[in-house]
DRENMARMI-459436 format. One line per field, with one value per residue: residue number from 0; x negated, y, z of N, C-alpha, C in turn. Coordinates in Angstrom, 2 decimals. Example, Ala and Ser with C-alpha at 12.3 -4.5 7.8 and 13.67 -1.06 7.14 Angstrom:
// residues 2
k = 0 / 1 $
n.x = -13.19 / -12.85 $
n.y = -5.69 / -2.25 $
n.z = 7.80 / 7.08 $
ca.x = -12.30 / -13.67 $
ca.y = -4.50 / -1.06 $
ca.z = 7.80 / 7.14 $
c.x = -13.20 / -12.90 $
c.y = -3.30 / 0.03 $
c.z = 7.80 / 7.87 $
This chain:
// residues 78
k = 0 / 1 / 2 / 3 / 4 / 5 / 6 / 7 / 8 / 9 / 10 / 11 / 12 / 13 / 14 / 15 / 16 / 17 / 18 / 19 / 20 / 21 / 22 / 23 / 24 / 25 / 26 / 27 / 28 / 29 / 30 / 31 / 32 / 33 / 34 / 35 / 36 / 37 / 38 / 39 / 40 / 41 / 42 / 43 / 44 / 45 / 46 / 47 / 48 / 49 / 50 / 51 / 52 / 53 / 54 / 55 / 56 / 57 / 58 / 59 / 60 / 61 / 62 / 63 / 64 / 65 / 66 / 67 / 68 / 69 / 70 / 71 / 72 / 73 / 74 / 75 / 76 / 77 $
n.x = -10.66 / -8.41 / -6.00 / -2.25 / 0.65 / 3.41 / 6.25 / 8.14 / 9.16 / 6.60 / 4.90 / 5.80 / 5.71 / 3.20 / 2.52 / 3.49 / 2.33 / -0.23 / 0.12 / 0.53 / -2.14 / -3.66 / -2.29 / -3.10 / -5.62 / -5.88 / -4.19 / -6.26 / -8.28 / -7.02 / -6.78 / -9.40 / -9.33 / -7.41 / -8.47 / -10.66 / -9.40 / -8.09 / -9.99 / -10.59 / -8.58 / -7.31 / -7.29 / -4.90 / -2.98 / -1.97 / 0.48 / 1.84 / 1.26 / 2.02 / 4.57 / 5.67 / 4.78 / 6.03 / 8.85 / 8.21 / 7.94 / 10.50 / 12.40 / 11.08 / 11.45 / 14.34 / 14.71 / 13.58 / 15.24 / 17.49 / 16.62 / 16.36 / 19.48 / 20.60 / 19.23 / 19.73 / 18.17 / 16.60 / 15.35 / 14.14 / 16.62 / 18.56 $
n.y = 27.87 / 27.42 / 29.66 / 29.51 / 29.88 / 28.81 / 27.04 / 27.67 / 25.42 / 23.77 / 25.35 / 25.41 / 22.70 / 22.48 / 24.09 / 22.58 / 20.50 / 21.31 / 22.23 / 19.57 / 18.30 / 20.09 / 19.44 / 16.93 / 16.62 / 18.49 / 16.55 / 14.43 / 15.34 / 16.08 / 13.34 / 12.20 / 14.34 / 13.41 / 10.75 / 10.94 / 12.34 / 10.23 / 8.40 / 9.04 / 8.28 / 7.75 / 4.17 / 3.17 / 5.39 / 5.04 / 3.46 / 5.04 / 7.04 / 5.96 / 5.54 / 8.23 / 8.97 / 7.20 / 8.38 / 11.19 / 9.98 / 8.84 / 11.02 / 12.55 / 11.01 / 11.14 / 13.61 / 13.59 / 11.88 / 13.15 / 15.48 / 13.95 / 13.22 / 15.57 / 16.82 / 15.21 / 13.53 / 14.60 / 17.24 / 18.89 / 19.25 / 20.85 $
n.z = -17.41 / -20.02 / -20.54 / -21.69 / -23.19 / -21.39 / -20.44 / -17.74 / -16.96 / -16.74 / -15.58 / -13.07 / -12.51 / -12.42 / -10.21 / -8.16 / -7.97 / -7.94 / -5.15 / -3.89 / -3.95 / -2.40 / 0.20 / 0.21 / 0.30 / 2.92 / 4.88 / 4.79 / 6.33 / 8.48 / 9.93 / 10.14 / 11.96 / 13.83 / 14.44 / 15.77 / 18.63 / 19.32 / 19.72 / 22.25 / 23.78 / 26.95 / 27.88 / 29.39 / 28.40 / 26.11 / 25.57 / 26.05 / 23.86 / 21.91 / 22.20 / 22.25 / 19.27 / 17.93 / 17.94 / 16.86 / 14.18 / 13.56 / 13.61 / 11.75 / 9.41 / 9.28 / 8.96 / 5.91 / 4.87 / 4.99 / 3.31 / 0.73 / 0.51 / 0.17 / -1.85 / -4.26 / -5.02 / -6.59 / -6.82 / -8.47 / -10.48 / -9.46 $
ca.x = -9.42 / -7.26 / -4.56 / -1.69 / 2.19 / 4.28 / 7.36 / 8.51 / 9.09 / 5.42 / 4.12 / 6.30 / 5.03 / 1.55 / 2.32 / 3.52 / 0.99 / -1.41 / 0.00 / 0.22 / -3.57 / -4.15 / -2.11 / -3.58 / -7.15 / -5.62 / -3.62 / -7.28 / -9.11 / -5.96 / -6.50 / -10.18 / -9.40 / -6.72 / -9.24 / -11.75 / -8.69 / -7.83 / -11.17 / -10.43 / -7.20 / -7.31 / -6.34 / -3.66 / -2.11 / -1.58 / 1.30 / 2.87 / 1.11 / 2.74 / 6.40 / 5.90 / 4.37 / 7.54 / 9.85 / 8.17 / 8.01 / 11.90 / 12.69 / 10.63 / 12.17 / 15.79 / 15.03 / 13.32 / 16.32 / 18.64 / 16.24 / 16.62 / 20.52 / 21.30 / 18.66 / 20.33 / 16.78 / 16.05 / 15.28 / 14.12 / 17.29 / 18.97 $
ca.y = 27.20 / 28.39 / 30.30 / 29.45 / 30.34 / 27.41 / 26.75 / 27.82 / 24.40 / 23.50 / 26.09 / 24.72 / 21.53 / 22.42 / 24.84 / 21.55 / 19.84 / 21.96 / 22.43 / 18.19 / 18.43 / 20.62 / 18.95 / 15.77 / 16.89 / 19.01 / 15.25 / 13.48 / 16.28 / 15.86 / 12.22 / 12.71 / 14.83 / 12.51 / 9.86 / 11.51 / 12.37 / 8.60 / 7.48 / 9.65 / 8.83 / 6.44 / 2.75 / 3.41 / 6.19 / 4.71 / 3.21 / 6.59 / 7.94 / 5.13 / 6.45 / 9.33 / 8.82 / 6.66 / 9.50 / 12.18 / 9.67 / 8.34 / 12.44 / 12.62 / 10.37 / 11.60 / 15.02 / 13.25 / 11.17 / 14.40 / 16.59 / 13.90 / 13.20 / 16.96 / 16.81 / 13.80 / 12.55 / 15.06 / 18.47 / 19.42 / 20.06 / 21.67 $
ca.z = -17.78 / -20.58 / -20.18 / -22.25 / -22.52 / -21.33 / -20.10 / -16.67 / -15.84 / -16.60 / -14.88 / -11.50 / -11.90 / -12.20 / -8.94 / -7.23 / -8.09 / -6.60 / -3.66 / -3.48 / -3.85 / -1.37 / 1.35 / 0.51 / 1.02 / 4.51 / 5.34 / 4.91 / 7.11 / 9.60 / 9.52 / 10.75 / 13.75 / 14.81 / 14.53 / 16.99 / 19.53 / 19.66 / 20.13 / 23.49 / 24.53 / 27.81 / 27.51 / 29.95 / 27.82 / 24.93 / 25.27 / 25.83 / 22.75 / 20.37 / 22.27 / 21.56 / 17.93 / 17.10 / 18.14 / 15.86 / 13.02 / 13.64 / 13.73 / 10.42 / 8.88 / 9.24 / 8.16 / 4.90 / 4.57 / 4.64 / 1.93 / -0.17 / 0.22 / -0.34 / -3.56 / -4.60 / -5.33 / -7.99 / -6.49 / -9.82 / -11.23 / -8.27 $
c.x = -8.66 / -6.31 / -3.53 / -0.64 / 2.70 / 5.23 / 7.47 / 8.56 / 7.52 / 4.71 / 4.61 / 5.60 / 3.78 / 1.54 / 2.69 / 2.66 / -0.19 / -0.98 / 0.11 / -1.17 / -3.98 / -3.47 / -2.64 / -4.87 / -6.67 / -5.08 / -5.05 / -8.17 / -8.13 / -6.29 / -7.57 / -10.54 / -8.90 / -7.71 / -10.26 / -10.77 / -8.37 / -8.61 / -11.49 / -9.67 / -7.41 / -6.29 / -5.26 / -2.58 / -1.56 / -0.61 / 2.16 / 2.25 / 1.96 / 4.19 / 6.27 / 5.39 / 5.80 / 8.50 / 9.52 / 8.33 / 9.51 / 12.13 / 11.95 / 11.53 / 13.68 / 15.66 / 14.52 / 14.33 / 17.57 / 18.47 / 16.81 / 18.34 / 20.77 / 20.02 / 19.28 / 19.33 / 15.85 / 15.85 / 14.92 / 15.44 / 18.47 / 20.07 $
c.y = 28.06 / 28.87 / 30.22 / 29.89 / 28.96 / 27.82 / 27.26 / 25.75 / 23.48 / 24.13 / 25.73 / 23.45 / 21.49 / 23.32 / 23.70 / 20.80 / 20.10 / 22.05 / 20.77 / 17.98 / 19.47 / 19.73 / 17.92 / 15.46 / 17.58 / 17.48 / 14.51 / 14.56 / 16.08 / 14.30 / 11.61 / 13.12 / 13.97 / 11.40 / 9.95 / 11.81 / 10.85 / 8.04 / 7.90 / 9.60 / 7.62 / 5.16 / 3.24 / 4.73 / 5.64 / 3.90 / 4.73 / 7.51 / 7.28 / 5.20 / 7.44 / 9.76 / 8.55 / 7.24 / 10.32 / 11.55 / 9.30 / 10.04 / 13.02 / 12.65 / 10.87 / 12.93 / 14.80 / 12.71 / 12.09 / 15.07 / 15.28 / 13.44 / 14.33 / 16.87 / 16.14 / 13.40 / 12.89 / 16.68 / 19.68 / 19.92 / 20.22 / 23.04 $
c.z = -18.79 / -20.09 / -21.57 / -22.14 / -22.51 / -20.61 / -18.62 / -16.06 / -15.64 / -15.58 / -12.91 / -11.60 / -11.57 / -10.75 / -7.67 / -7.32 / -7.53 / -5.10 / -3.16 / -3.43 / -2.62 / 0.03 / 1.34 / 1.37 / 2.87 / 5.42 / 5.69 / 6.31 / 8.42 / 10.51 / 10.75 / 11.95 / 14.07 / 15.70 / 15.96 / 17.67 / 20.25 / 20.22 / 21.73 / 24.41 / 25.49 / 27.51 / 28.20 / 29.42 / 26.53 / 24.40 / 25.01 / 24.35 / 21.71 / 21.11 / 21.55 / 19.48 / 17.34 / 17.34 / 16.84 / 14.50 / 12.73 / 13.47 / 12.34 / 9.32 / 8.37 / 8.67 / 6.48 / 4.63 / 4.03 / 3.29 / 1.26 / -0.53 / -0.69 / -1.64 / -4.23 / -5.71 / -6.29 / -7.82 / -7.81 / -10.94 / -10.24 / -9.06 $
């Protein structure tokens, strides 16, 4: 790969960028295990897994909701 001089803010995006490529591939490999846990979890639990699922994702949610208030949607120019 070349190596060039660029910009600081190039060089952040291309460092976010990679690290969005890497979690994606770790998200799909995540994705995977879950998959094989599920295929394990007793019928009779599984209501309590989709409580507790829709807790951590409602509890997600709100802390995504916060970053991007306080960014105000543009963390990039912070």
């Amino acid at each position: 790969m070349e190596n060039r001089k660029v910009s600081a803010y190039t060089r952040l995006a291309i460092q976010t960028f990679r690290k969005i490529a890497r979690l994606e591939r770790k998200l799909e490999e995540l994705e995977v295990e879950l998959r094989g846990w599920l295929s394990k979890v007793p019928d009779d639990e599984l209501d309590y897994y989709v409580e507790k699922t829709e807790e951590i994702r409602a509890k997600e949610d709100e802390k995504l909701a916060n970053f991007m208030r306080r960014a105000g949607k543009q963390p990039w120019e912070r």
